[in-house]
Chimera marker file (.cmm) of the C-alpha trace (Angstrom):
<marker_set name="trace">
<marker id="1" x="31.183" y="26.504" z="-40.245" r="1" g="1" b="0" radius="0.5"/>
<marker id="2" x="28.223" y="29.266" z="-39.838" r="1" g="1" b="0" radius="0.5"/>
<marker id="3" x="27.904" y="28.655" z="-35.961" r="1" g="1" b="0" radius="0.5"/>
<marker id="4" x="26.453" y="31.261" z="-33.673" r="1" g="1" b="0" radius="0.5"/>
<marker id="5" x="29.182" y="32.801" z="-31.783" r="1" g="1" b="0" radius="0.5"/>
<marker id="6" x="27.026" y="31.573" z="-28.319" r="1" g="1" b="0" radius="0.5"/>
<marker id="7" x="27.946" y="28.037" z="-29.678" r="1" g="1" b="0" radius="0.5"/>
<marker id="8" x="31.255" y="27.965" z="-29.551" r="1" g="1" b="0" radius="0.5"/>
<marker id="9" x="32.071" y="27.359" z="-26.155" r="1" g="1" b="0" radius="0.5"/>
<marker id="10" x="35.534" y="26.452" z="-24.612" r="1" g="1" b="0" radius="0.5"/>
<marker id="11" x="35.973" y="22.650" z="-25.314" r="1" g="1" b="0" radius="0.5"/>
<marker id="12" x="34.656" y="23.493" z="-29.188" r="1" g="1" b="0" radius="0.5"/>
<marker id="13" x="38.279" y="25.801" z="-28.967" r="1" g="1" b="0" radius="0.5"/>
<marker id="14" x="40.436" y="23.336" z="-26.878" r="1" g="1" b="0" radius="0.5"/>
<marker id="15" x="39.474" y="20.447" z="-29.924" r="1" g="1" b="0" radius="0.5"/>
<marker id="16" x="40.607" y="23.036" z="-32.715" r="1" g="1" b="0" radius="0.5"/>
<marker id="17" x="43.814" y="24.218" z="-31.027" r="1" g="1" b="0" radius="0.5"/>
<marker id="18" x="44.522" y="20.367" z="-29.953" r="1" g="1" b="0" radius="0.5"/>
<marker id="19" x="43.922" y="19.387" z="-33.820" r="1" g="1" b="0" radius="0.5"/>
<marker id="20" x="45.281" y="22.511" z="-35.486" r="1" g="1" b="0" radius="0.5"/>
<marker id="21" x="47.806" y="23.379" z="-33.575" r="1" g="1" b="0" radius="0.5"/>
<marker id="22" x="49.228" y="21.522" z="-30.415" r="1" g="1" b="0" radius="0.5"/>
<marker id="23" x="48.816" y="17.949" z="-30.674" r="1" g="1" b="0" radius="0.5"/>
<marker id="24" x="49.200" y="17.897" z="-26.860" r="1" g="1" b="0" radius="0.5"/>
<marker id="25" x="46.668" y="16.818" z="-24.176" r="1" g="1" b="0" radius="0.5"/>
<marker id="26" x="47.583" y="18.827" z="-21.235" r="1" g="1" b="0" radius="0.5"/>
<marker id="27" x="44.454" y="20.512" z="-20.265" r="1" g="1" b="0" radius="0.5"/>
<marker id="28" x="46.536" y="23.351" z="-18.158" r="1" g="1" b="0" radius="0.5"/>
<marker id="29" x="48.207" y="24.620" z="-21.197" r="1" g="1" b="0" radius="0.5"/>
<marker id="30" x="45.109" y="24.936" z="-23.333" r="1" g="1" b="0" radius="0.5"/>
<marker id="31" x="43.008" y="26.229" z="-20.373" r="1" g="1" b="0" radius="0.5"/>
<marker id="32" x="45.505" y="28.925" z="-21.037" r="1" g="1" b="0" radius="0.5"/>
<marker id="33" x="44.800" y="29.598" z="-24.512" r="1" g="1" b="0" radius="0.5"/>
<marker id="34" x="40.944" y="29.861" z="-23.820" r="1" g="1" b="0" radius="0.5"/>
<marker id="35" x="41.812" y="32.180" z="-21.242" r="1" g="1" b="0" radius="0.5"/>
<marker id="36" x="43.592" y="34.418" z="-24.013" r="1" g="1" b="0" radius="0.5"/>
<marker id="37" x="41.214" y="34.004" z="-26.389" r="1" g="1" b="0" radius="0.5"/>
<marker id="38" x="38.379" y="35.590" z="-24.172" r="1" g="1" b="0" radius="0.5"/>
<marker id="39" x="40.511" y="38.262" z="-23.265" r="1" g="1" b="0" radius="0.5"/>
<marker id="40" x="41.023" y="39.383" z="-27.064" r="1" g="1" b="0" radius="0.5"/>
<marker id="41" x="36.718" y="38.667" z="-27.861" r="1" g="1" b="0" radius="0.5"/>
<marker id="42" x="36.280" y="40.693" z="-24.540" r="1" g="1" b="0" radius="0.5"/>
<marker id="43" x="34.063" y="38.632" z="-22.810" r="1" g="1" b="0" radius="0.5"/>
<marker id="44" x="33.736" y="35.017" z="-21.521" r="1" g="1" b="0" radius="0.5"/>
<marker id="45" x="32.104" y="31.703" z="-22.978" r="1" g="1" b="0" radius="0.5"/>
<marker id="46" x="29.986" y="29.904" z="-21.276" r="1" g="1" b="0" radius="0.5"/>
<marker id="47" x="31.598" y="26.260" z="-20.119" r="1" g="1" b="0" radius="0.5"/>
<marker id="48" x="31.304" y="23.195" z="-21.975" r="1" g="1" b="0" radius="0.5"/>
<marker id="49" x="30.914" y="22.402" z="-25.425" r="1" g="1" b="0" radius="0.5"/>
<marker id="50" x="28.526" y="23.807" z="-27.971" r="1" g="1" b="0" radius="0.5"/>
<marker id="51" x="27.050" y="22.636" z="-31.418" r="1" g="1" b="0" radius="0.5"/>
<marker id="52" x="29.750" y="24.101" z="-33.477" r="1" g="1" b="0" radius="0.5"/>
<marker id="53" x="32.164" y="22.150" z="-35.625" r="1" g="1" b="0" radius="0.5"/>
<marker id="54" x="35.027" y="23.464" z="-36.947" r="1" g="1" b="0" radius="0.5"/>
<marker id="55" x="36.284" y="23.207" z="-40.641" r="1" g="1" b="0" radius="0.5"/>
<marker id="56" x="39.169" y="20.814" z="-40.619" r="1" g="1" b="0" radius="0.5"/>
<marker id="57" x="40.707" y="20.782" z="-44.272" r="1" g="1" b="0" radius="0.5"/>
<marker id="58" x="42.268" y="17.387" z="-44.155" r="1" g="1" b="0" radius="0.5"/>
<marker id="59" x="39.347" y="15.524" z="-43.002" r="1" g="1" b="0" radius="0.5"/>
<marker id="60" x="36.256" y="17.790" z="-44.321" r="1" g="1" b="0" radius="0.5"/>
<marker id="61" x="34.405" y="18.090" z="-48.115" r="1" g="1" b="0" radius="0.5"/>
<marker id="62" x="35.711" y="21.589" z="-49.124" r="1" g="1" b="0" radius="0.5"/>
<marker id="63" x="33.104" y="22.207" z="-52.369" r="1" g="1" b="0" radius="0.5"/>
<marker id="64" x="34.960" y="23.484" z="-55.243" r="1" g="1" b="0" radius="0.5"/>
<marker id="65" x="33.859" y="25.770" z="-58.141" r="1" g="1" b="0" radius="0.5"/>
<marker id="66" x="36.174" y="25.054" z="-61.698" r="1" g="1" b="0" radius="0.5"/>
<marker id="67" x="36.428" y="27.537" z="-63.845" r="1" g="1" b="0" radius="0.5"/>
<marker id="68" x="35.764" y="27.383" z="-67.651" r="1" g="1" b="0" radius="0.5"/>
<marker id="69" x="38.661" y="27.835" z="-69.931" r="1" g="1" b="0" radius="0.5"/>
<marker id="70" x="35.997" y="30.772" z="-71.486" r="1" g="1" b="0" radius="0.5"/>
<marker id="71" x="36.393" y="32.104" z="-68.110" r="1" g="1" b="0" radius="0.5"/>
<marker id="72" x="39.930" y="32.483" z="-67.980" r="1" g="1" b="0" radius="0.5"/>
<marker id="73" x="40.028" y="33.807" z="-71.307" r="1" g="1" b="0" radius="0.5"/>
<marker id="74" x="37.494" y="36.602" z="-70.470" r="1" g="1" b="0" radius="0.5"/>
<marker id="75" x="39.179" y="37.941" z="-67.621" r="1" g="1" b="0" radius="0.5"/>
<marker id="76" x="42.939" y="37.730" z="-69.309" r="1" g="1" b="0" radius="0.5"/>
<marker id="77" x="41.546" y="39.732" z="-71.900" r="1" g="1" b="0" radius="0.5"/>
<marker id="78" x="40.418" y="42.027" z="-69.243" r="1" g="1" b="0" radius="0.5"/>
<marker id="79" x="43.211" y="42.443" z="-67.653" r="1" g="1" b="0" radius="0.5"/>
<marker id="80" x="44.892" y="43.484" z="-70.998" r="1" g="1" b="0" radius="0.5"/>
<marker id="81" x="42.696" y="46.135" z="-71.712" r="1" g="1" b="0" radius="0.5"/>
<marker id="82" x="42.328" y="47.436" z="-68.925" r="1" g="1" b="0" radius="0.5"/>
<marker id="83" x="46.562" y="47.678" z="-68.361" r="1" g="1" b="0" radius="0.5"/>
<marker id="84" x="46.273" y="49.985" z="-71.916" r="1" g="1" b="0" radius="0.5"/>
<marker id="85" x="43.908" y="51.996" z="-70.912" r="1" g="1" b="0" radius="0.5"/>
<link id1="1" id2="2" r="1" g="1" b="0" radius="0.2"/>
<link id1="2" id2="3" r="1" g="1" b="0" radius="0.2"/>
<link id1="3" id2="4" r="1" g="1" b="0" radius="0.2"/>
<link id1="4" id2="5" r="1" g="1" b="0" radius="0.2"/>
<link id1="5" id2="6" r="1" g="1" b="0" radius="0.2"/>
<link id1="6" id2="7" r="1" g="1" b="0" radius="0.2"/>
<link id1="7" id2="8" r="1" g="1" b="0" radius="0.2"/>
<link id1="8" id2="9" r="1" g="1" b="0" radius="0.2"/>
<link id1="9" id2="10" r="1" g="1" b="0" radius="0.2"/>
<link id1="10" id2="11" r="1" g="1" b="0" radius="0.2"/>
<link id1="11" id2="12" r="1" g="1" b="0" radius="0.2"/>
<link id1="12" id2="13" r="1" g="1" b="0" radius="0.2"/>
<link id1="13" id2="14" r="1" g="1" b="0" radius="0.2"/>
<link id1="14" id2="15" r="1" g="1" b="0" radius="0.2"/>
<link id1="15" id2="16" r="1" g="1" b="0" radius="0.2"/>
<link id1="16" id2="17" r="1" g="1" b="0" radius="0.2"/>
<link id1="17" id2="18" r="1" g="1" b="0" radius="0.2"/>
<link id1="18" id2="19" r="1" g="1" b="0" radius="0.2"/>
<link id1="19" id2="20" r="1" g="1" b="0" radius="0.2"/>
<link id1="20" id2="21" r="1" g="1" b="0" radius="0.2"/>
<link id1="21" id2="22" r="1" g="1" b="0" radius="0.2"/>
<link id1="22" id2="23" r="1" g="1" b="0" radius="0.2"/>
<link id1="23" id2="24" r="1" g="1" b="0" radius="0.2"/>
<link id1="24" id2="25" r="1" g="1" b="0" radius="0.2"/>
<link id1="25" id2="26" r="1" g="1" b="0" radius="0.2"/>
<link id1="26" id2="27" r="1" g="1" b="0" radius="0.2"/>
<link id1="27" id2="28" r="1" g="1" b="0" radius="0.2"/>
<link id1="28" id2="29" r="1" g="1" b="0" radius="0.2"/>
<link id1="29" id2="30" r="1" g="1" b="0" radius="0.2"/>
<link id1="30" id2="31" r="1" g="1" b="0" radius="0.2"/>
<link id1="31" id2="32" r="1" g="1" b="0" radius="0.2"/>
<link id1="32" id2="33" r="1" g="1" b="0" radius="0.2"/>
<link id1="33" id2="34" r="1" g="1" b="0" radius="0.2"/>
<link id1="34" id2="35" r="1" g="1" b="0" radius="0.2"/>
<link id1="35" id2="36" r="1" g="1" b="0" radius="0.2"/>
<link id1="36" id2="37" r="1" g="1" b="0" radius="0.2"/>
<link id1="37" id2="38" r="1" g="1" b="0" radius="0.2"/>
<link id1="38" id2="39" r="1" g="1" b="0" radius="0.2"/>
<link id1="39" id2="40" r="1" g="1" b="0" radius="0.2"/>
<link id1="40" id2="41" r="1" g="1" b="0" radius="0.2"/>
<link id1="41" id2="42" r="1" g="1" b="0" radius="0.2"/>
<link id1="42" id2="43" r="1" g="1" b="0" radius="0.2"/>
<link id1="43" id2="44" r="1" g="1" b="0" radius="0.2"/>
<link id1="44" id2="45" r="1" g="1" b="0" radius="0.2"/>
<link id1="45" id2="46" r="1" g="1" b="0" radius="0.2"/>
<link id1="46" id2="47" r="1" g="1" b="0" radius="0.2"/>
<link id1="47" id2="48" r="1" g="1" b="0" radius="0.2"/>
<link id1="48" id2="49" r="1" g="1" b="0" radius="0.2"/>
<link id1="49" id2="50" r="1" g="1" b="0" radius="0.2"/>
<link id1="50" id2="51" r="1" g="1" b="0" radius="0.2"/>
<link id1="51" id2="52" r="1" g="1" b="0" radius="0.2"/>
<link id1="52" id2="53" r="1" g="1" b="0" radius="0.2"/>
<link id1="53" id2="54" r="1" g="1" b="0" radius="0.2"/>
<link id1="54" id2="55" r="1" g="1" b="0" radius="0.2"/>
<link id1="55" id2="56" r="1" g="1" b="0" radius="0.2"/>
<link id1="56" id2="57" r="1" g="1" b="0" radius="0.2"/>
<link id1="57" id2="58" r="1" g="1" b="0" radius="0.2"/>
<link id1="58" id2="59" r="1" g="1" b="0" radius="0.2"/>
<link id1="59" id2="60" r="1" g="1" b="0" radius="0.2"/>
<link id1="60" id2="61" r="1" g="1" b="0" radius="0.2"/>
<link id1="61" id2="62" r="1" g="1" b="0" radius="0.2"/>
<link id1="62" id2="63" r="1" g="1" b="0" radius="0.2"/>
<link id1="63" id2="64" r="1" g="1" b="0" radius="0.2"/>
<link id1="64" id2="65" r="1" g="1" b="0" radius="0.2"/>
<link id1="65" id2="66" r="1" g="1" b="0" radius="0.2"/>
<link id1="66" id2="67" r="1" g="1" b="0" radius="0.2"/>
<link id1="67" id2="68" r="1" g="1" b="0" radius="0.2"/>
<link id1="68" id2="69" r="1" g="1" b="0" radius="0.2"/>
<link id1="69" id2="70" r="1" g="1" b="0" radius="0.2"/>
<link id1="70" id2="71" r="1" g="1" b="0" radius="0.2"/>
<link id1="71" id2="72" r="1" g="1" b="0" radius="0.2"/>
<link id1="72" id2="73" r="1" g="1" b="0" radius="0.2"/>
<link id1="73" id2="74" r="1" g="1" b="0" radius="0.2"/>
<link id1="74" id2="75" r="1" g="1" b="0" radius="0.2"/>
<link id1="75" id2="76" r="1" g="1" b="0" radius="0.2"/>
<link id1="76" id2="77" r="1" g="1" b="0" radius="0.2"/>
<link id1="77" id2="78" r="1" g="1" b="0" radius="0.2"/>
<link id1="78" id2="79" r="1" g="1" b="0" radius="0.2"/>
<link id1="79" id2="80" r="1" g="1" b="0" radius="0.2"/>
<link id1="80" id2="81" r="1" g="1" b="0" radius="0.2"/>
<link id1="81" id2="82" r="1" g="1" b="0" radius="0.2"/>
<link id1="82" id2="83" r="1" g="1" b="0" radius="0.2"/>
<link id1="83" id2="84" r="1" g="1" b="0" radius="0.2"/>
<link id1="84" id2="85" r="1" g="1" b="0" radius="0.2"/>
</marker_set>
């Protein structure tokens, strides 16, 4: 959600994987993930937990845009023309 890569820290990735992914609270096997995970960035966070959230689509306001039916008109015209040409 637009935080600094310096604020996500390793208990900001152990919530995300616990919540997206593992629904388990043994610390050893997500103190393996982290490990992983700075392996592939190439370098290590600092400890703790920073001021980043993540986006978590069940829980969060995702802001929608909605199309006009103009809109979808417009651009299936579009596509029409520009499959003759």
């Amino acid at each position: 959600m637009d935080a600094p890569a310096a604020e996500i820290r390793p208990q900001n990735v152990k919530d995300f994987l616990r919540w997206a992914f593992l629904d388990t609270r043994d610390p050893e096997e997500l103190d393996e993930y982290v490990v992983e995970i700075e392996r592939l960035l190439g370098r290590k966070m600092e400890p703790g937990s920073g001021n980043s959230q993540c986006l978590r689509l069940i829980f969060d306001k995702v802001d929608m845009w909605h199309w006009s039916l103009t809109w979808y008109m417009v651009s299936f015209y579009g596509e029409i023309v520009c499959g003759i040409i």
